[in-house]
C-alpha positions as protocol buffer text, in pm:
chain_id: "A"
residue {
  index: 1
  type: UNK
  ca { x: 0 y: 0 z: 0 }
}
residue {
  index: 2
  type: UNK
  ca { x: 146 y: 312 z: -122 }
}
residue {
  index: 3
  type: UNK
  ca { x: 136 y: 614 z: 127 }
}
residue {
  index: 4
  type: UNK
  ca { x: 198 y: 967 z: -4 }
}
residue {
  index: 5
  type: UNK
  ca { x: 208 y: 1257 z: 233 }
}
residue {
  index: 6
  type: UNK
  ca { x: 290 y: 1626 z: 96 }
}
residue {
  index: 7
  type: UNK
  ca { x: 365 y: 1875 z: 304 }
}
residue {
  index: 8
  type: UNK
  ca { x: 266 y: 2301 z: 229 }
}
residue {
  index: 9
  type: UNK
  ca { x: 296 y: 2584 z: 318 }
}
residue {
  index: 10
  type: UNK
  ca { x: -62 y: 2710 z: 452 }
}
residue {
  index: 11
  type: UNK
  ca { x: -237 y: 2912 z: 189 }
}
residue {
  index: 12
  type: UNK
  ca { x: -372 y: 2705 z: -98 }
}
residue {
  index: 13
  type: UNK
  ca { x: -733 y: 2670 z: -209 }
}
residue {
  index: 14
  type: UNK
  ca { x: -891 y: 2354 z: -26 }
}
residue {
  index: 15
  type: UNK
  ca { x: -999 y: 2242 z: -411 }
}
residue {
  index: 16
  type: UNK
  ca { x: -674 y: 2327 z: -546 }
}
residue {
  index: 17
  type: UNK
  ca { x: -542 y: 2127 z: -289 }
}
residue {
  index: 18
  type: UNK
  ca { x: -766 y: 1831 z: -357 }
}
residue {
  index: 19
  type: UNK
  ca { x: -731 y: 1820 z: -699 }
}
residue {
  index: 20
  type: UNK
  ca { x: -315 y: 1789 z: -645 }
}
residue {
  index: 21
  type: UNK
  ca { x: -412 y: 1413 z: -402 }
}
residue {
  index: 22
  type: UNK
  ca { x: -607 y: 1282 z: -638 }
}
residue {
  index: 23
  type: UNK
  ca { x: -377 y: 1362 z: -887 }
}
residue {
  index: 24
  type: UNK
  ca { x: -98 y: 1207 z: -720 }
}
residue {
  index: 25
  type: UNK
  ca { x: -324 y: 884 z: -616 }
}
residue {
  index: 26
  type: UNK
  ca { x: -370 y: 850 z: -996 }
}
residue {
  index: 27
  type: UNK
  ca { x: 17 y: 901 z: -1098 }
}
residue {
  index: 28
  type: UNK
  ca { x: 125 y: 647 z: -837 }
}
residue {
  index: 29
  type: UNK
  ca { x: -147 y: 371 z: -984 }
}
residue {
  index: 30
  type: UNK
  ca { x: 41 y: 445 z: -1340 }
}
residue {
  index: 31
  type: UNK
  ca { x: 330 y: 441 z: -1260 }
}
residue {
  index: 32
  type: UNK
  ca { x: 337 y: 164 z: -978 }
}
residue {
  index: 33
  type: UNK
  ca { x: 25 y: -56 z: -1109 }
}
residue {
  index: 34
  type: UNK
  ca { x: -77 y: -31 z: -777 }
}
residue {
  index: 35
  type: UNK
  ca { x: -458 y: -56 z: -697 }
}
residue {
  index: 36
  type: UNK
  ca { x: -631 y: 295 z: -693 }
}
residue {
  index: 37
  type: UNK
  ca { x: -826 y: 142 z: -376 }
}
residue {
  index: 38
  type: UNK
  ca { x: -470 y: 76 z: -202 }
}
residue {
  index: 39
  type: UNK
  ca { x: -309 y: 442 z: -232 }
}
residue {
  index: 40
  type: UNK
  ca { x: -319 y: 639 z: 42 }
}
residue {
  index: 41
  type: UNK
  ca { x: -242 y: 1027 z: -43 }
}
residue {
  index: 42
  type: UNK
  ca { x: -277 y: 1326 z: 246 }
}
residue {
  index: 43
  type: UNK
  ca { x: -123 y: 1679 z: 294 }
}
residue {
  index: 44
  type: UNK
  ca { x: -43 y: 1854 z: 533 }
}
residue {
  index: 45
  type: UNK
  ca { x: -109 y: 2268 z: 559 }
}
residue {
  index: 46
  type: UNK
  ca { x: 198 y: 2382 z: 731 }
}
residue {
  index: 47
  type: UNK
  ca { x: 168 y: 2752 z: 889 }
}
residue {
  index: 48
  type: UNK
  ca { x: 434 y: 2988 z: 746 }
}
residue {
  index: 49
  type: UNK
  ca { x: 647 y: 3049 z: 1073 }
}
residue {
  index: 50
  type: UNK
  ca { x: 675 y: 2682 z: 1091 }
}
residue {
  index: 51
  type: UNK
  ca { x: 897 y: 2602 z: 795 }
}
residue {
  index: 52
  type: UNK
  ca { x: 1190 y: 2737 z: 762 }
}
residue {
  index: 53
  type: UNK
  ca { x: 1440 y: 2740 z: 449 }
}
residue {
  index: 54
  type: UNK
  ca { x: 1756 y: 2801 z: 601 }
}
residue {
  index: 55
  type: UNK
  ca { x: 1754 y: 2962 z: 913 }
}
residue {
  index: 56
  type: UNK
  ca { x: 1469 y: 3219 z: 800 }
}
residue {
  index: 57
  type: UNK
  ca { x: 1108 y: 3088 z: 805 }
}
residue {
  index: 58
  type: UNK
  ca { x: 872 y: 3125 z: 524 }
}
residue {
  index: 59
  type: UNK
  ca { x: 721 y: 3417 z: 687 }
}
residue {
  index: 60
  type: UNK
  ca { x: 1017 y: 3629 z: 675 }
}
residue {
  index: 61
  type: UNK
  ca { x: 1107 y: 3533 z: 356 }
}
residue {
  index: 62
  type: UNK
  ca { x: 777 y: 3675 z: 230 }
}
residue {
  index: 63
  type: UNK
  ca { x: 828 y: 3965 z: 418 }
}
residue {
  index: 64
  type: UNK
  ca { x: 1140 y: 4036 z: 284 }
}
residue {
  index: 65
  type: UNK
  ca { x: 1022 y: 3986 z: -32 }
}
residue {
  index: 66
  type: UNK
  ca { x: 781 y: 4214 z: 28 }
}
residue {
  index: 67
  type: UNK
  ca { x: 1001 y: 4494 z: 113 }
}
residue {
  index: 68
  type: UNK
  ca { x: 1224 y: 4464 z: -103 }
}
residue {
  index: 69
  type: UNK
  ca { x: 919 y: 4516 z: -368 }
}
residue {
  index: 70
  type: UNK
  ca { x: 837 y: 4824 z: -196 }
}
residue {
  index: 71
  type: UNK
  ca { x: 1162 y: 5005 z: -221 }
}
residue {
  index: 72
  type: UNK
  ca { x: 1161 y: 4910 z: -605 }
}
């Protein structure tokens, strides 16, 4: 049994999100021949100041970003 888990940063659209699980569930059957009925596919919405790339979390890379876009 096939187990999939995919981890994100919060933020995405619940169908958007949805549409990426079944998507995978239906890669792995083609590309494993395993049954549909065995895959097991969940993410998990991470919250920004959680994850960190580096030693800076996602939310201070976005704020960064964002300044930097203001001084532009």
């Amino acid at each position: 049994m096939p187990i999939v888990h995919i981890s994100l940063v919060e933020g995405r659209d619940d169908e958007a999100v949805k549409a990426c699980v079944k998507a995978v569930a239906r890669t792995v059957h083609e590309t494993l021949g395993a049954p549909l009925e065995t895959i097991r596919v969940y993410a998990t919405s991470v919250p920004a100041m959680h994850w960190a790339v580096g030693e800076q979390t996602k939310d201070e890379l976005a704020a960064a970003r964002h300044n930097q876009s203001r001084e532009q």
